[in-house]
N, C-alpha and C positions, 0 to 999 in steps of 0.2 A: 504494500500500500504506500502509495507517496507520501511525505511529508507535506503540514500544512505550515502556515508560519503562528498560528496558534501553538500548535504541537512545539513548533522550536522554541517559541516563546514560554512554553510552558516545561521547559526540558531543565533541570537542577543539576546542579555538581554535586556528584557523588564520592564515596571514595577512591574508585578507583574511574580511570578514564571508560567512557563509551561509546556505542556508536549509534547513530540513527538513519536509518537506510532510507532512501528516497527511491533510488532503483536505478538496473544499468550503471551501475560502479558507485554512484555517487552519492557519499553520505555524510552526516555532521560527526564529527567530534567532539566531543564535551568532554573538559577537562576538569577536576576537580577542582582549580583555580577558578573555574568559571567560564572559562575561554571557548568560544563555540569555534570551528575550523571544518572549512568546504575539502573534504580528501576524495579523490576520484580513484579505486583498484581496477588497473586493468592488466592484463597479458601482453607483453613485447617479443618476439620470439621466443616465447617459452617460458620466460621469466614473468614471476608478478611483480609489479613496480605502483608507486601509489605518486601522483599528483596533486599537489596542493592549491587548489585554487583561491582561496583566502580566509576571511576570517567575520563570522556573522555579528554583527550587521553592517556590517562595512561591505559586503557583499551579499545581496539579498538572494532569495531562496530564486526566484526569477532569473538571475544574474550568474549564479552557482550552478541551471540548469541550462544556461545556452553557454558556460566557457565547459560543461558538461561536452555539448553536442559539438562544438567545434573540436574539441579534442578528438569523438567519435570520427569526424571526419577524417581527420589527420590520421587514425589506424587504419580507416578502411583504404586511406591511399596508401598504408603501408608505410606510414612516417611516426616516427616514436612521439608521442606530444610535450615529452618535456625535453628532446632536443630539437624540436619546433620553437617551443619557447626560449629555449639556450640561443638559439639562431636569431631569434627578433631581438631578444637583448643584446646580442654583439651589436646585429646593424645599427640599435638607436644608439648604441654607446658610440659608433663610429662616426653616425654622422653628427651625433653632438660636440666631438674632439675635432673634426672638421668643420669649424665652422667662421674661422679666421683664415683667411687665404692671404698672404705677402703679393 
């Protein structure tokens, strides 16, 4: 069953860390600090690898299930999504250090 954002709203820190599944990989974190975090479980050749997408409500349930689906895309072409992500972060980093030409 999906998550509502009542349900995350109504989710408490426990003592030990849990999870709350939304569906297709993606689900909340709740820390016992309190800390809510978007974690995505998926399969890379063969490996299971987990992607963090961010941290609730800074990132809403809406917002956690379309960097969901974009990540989906990026497997179904056969691209890992957290060196998808690696890669967009080189390029901004680059074109921000280039940004004074002599």
């Amino acid at each position: 069953m999906a998550l509502t954002v009542t349900a995350i709203n109504a989710a408490k820190s426990k003592d030990k860390t849990y999870k709350l599944a939304d569906g297709l990989g993606l689900y909340l974190l709740v820390a016992p600090t309190g800390g809510r975090l978007w974690r995505m479980n998926y399969r890379f050749l063969g490996q299971q690898k987990t992607l963090s997408l961010g941290s609730y409500p800074d990132v809403s349930l809406a917002k956690a299930r379309e960097k969901r689906s974009v990540a989906r895309e990026a497997l179904a072409d056969g691209r890992d999504p957290i060196e998808v992500r690696k890669a967009n972060l080189r390029e901004a980093k680059a074109k921000s250090v280039e940004t004074f030409k002599l």
